[in-house]
C-alpha positions as CSV (number, residue, x, y, z in Angstrom):
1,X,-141.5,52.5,-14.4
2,X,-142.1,48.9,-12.6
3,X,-139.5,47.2,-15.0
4,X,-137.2,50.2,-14.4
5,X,-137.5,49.9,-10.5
6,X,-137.1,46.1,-11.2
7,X,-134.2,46.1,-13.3
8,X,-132.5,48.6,-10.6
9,X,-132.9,45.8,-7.8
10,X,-131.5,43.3,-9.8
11,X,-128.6,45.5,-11.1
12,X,-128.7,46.3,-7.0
13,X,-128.6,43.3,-5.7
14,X,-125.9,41.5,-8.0
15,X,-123.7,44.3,-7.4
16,X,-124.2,43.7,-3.0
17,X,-123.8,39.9,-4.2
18,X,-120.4,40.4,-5.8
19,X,-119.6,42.9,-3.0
20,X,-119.9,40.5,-0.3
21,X,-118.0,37.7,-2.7
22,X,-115.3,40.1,-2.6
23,X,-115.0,40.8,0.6
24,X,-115.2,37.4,1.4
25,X,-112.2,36.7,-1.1
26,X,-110.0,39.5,0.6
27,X,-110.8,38.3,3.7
28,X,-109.4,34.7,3.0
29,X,-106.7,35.8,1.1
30,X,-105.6,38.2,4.3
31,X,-106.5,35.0,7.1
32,X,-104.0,32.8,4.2
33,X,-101.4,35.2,4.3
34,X,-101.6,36.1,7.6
35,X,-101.0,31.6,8.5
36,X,-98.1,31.6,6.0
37,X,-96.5,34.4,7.3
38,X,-97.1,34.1,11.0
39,X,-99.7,36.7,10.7
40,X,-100.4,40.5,10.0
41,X,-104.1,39.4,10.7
42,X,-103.0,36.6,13.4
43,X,-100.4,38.6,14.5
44,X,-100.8,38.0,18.4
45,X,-99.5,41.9,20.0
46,X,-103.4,42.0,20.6
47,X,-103.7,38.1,21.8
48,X,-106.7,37.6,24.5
49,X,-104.2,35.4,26.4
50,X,-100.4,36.8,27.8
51,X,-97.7,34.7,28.6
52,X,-94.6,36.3,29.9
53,X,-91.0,36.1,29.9
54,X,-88.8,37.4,32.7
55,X,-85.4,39.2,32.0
56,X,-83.1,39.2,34.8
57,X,-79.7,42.0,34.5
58,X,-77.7,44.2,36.6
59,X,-79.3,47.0,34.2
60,X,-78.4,50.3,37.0
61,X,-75.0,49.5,38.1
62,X,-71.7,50.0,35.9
63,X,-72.2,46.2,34.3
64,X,-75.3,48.1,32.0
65,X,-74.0,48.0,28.9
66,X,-73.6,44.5,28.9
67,X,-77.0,44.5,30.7
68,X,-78.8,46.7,28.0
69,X,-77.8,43.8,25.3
70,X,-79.5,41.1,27.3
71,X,-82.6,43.4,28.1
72,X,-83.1,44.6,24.0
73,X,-81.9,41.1,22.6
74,X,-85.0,39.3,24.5
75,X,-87.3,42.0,23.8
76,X,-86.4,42.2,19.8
77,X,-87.3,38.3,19.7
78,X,-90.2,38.5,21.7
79,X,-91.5,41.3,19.7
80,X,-90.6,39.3,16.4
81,X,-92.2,36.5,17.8
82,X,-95.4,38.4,18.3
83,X,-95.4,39.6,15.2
84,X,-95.3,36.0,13.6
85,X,-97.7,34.6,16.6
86,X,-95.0,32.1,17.4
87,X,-97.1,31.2,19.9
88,X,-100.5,30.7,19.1
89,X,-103.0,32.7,20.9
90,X,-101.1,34.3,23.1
91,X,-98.9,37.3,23.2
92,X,-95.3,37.7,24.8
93,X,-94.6,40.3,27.5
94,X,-90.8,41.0,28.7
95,X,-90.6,41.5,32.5
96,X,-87.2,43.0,33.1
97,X,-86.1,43.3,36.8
98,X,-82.5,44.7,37.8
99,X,-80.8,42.7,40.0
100,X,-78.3,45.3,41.2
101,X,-75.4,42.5,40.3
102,X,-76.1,41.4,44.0
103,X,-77.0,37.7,44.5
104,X,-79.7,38.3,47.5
105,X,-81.7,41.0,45.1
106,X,-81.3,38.4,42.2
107,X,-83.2,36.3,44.2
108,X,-85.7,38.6,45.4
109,X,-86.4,39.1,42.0
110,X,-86.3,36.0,41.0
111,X,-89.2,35.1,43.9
112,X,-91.3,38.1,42.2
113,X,-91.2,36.5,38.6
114,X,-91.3,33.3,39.8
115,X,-94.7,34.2,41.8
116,X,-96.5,35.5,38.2
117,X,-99.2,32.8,37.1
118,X,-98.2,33.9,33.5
119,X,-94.1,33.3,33.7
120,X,-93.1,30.7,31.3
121,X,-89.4,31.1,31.7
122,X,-86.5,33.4,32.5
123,X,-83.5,35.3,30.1
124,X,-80.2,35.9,33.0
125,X,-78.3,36.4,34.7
126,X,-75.7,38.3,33.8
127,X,-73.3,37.3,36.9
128,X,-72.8,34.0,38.1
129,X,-73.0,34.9,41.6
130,X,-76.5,36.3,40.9
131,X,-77.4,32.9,39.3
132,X,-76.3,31.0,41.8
133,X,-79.3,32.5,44.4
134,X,-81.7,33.1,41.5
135,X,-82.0,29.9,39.9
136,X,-83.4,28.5,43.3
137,X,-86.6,30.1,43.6
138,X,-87.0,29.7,39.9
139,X,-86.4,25.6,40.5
140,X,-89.2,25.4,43.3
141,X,-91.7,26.9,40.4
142,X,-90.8,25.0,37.4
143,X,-89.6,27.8,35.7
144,X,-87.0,27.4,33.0
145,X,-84.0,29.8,33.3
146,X,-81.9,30.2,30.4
147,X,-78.5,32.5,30.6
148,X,-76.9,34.2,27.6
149,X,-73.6,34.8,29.6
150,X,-72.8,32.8,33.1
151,X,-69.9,30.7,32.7
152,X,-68.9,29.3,36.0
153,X,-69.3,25.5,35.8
154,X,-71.0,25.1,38.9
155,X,-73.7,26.1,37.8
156,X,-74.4,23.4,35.5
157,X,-72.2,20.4,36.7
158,X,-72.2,20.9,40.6
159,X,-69.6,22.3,43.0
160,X,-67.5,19.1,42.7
161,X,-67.5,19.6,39.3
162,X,-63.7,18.8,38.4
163,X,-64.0,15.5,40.1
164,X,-67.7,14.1,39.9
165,X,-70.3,16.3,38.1
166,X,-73.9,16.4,39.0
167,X,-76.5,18.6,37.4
168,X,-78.4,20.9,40.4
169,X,-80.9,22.4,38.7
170,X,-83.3,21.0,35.8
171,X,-84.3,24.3,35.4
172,X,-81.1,25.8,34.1
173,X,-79.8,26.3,30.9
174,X,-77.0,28.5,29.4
175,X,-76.4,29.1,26.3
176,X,-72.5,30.0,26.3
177,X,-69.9,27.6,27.3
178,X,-68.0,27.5,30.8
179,X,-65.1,29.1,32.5
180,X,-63.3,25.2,32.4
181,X,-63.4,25.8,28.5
182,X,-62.7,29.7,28.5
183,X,-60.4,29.9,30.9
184,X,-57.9,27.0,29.6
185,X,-58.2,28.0,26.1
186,X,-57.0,31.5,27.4
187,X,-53.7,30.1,29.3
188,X,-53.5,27.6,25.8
189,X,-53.6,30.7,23.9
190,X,-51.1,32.9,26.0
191,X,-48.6,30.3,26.3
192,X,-48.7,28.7,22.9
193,X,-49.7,31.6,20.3
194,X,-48.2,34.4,22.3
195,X,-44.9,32.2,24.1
196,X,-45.4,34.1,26.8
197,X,-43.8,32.0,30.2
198,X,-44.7,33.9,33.2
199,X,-48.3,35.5,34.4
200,X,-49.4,37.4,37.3
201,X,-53.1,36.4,38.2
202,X,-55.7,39.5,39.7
203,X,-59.2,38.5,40.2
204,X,-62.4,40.2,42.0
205,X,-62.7,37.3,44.3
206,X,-66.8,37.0,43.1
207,X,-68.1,33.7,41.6
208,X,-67.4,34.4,38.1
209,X,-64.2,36.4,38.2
210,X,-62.4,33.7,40.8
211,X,-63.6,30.7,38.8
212,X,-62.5,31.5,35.3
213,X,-58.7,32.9,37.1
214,X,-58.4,29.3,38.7
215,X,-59.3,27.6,35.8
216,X,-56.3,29.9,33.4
217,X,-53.5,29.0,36.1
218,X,-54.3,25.3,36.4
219,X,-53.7,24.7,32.5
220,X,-50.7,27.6,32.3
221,X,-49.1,25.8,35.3
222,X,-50.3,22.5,33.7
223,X,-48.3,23.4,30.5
224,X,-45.3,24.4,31.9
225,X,-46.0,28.1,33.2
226,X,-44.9,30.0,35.9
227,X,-47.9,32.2,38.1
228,X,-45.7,34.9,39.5
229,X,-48.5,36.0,41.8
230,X,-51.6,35.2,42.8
231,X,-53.8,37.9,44.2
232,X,-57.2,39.8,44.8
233,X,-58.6,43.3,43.9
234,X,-61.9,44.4,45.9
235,X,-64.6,45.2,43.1
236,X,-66.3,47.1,45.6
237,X,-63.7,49.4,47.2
238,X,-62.0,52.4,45.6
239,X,-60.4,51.9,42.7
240,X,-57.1,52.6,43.7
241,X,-55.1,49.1,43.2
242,X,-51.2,51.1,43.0
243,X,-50.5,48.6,46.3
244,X,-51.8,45.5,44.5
245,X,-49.9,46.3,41.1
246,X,-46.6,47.2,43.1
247,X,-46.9,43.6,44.2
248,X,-47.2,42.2,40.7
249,X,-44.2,44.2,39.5
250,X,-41.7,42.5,41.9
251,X,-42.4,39.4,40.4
252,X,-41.5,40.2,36.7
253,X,-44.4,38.4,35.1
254,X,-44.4,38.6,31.4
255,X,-48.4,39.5,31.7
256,X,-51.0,40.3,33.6
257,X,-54.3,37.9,33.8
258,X,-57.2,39.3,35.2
259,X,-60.5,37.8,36.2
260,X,-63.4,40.2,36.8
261,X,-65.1,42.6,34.9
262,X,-64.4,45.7,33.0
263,X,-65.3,48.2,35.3
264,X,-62.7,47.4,37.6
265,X,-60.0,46.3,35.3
266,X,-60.2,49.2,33.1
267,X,-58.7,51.6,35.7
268,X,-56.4,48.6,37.1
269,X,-54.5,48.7,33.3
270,X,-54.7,51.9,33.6
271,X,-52.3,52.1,36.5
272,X,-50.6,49.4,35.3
273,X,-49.1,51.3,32.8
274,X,-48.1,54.3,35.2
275,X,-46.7,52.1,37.5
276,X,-44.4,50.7,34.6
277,X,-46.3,47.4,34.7
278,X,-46.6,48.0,30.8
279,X,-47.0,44.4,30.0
280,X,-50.2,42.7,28.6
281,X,-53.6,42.1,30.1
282,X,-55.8,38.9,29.3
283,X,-59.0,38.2,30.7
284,X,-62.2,36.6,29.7
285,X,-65.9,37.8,28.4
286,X,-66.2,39.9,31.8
287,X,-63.9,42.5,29.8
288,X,-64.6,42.5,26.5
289,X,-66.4,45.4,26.3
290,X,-65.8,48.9,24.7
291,X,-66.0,50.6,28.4
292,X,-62.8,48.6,29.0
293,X,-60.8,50.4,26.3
294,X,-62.3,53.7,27.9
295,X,-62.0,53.1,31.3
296,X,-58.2,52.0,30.9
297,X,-57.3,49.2,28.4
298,X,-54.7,50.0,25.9
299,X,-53.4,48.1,22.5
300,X,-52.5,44.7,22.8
301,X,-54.7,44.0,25.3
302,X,-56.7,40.3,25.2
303,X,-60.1,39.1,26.3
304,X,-61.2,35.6,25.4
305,X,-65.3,35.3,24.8
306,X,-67.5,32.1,23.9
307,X,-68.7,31.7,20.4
308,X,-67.3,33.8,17.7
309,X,-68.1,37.7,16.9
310,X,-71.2,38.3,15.8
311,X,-69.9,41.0,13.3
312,X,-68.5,38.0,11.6
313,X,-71.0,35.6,11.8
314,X,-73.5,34.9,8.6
315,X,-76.1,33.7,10.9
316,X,-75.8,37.3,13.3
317,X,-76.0,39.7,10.1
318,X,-79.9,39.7,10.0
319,X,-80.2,39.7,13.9
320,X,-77.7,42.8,13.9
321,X,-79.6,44.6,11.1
322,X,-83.0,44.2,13.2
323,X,-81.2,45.3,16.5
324,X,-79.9,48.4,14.9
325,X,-83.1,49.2,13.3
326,X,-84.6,49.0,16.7
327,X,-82.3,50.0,19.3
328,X,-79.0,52.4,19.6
329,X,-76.6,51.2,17.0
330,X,-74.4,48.1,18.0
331,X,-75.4,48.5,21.9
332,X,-76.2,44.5,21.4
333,X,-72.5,44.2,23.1
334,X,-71.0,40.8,23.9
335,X,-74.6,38.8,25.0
336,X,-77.0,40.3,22.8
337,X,-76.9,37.8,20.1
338,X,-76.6,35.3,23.0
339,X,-79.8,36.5,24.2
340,X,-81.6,37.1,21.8
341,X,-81.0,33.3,20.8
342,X,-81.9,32.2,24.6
343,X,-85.4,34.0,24.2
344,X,-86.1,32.5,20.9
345,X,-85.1,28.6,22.3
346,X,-87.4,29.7,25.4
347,X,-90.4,30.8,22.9
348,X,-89.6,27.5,20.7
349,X,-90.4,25.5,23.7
350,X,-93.2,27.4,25.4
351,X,-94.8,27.1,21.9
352,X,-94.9,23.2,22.3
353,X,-95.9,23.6,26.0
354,X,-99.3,26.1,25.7
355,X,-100.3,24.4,22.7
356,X,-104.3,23.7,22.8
357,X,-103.5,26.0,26.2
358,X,-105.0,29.4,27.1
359,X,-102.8,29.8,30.3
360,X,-100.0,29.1,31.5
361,X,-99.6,26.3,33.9
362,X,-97.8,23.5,36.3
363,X,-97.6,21.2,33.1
364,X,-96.5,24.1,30.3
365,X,-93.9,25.0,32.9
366,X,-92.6,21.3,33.2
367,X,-93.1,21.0,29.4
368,X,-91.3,24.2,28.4
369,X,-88.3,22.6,29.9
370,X,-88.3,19.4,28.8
371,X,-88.9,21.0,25.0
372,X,-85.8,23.1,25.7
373,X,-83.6,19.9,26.4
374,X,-84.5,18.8,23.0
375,X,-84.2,21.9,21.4
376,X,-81.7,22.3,18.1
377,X,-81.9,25.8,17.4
378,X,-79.8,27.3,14.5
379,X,-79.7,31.0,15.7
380,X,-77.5,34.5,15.5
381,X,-75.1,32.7,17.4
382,X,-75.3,29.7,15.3
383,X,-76.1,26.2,16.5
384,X,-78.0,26.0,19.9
385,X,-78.4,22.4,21.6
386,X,-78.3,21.5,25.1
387,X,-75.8,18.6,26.8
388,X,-77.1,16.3,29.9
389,X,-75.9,19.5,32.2
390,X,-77.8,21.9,30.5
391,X,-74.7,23.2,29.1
392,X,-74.7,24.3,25.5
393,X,-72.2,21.7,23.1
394,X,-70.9,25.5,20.8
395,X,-67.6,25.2,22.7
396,X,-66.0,27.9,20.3
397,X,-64.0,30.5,22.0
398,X,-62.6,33.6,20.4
399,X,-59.9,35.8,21.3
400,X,-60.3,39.8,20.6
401,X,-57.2,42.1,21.2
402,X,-57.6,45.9,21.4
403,X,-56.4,47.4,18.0
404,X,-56.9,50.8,17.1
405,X,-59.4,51.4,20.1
406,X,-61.8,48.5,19.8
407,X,-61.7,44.8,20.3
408,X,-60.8,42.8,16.9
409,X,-61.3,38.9,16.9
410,X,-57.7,37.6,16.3
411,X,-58.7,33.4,16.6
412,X,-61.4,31.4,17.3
413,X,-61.4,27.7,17.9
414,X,-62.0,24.4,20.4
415,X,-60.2,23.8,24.0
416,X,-58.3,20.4,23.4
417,X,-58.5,19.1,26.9
């Protein structure tokens, strides 16, 4: 009976042995996996330490679909990036704030995020007036601001910008190319592809909309065109612009070039055509949106965009496929590849900056944007590097037209100054 009892213990207590060397096993196996892959295991969604990224839109007003890209492209990387524990130890959080498309509540907002002990950096703003107010507060805190979709050069290379650039900001970033790129390669594009000779110009008289009209007549004029008009629509007012088209149409232009957004130049091609103005609109990424063709735009219709569609891109197809998986099917609009990139150079850099770190500070702030100077990221959008002005160096443009009720890319290439 002894040996019996003694001969059970043994069995016993080689079988607890190999037990524990198996659990043991499965847990190194699982911590090995988890490091090569970024982790299951050390996946940091449950990180003891948060660091947080602000998102900055005009997500309530008519400009939301464009805002809902930026707001779901940040939060798909930051989520991947969690999932991978990009940055060790710590988990991502997305603070989205709307900033009404107003510049004083952009900076209001701005203040807020910029007041959080754990911001690392910001993803906006969508307008370049907003940018203009928001990127100060963000400056005074060392806190990196990275747009997926401002374009107006100031922004970057100063107010004097055509004459003696100066960079304003340190801060600020942007990850799409300017209005001195877009809007030239637009009045190229009219002029040489399309032979069109003479242009009436409409913009919204807002940072953005103003900027990128100025920038279209100086190289149509410069090549030889004639601007027919030159003239202003309120964004704000009703949309009733009969008085403003009537205008136009005494002047014969050939087409009608329109800097703004889509909410306002939807209805203004709408009564374009039943004024008799039937000729075709061009304006730049503020319009290229499928609320365009709803509110107004009809076939033939141009809008010029930085970079190249994402449909077509190689490098967008997986970012695309995660988005849809994720969010309403193809909502990523015209920034969300844009953004989703931005978050992922901003989380590349804070990853340098809290490294060894279990908060975020004065020094990861600093850091953070000195990585993201550096930074060559090879993204949705495809190659992401920063010049001396923060701008990025991807000075692709593409044309879309409206064909069969959507936008279709019809040419992408370089501005030749």
């Amino acid at each position: 009976m002894v040996k019996r009892l003694f001969r059970c213990a043994v069995v016993l207590s080689v079988l607890a042995l190999l037990a524990a060397a198996c659990g043991k096993e499965t847990a190194a196996t699982t911590t090995t996996k988890a490091g090569q892959a970024g982790g299951a295991a050390a996946t940091c969604t449950n990180a003891a330490n948060t660091v947080k990224i602000g998102v900055i839109t005009p997500s309530s007003t008519n400009l939301a679909a464009l805002a809902t890209g930026i707001v779901n492209g940040a939060k798909l990387a930051a989520d991947q990036a969690n999932e991978k524990c990009t940055i060790k130890d710590f988990k991502i959080v997305i603070d989205a704030q709307d900033d009404q498309k107003k510049p004083d509540v952009g900076q209001e907002v701005a203040t807020k995020l910029s007041s959080d002990a754990d911001m690392i950096g910001v993803i906006g703003t969508l307008n370049s007036s907003v940018a203009q107010t928001a990127v100060v507060p963000l400056d005074k805190a060392g806190i990196a601001m990275i747009s997926p979709a401002n374009t107006n050069p100031s922004l970057t290379q100063g107010d004097n910008y055509q004459t003696s650039k100066s960079r304003p900001h340190k801060n600020y970033f942007r990850v799409v190319t300017t209005d001195a790129i877009q809007g030239p390669f637009g009045a190229d594009y009219v002029y040489d592809k399309l032979g069109i000779k003479s242009v009436a110009i409409v913009h919204d008289n807002k940072t953005y909309g103003k900027g990128l009209a100025l920038e279209f007549q100086k190289e149509f004029e410069k090549k030889g065109g004639k601007t027919t008009k030159l003239t202003t629509i309120d964004p704000e007012g009703a949309k009733d612009y009969r008085s403003v088209i009537s205008d136009l149409k005494g002047g014969s232009p050939d087409a009608v070039y329109y800097g703004g957004e889509y909410p306002e130049a939807g209805p203004f091609r709408a009564q374009m055509k039943e004024l008799g103005l039937d000729k075709p609109l061009m304006g730049g990424d503020g319009i290229n949106d499928a609320d365009y063709i709803k509110n107004g735009g009809v076939e033939g219709d141009y809008a010029t965009n930085p970079g190249a569609s994402a449909e077509k891109l190689d490098s967008a197809k997986k970012f695309i496929e995660d988005y849809n998986a994720k969010f309403e099917k193809g909502s990523y609009s015209a920034y969300g590849a844009f953004s989703y990139d931005a978050t992922n150079v901003l989380i590349q850099a804070a990853a340098q900056a809290l490294s060894g770190k279990t908060k975020v500070d004065s020094s990861a702030r600093q850091a953070t944007i000195d990585a993201i100077g550096k930074i060559d990221y090879k993204g949705a959008s495809g190659e992401t590097k920063f010049d001396e002005y923060g701008d990025t160096t991807n000075k692709l443009i593409t044309v879309y037209q409206v064909k069969s009720g959507k936008f279709e890319d019809v040419f992408s290439g370089q501005f030749a100054a």
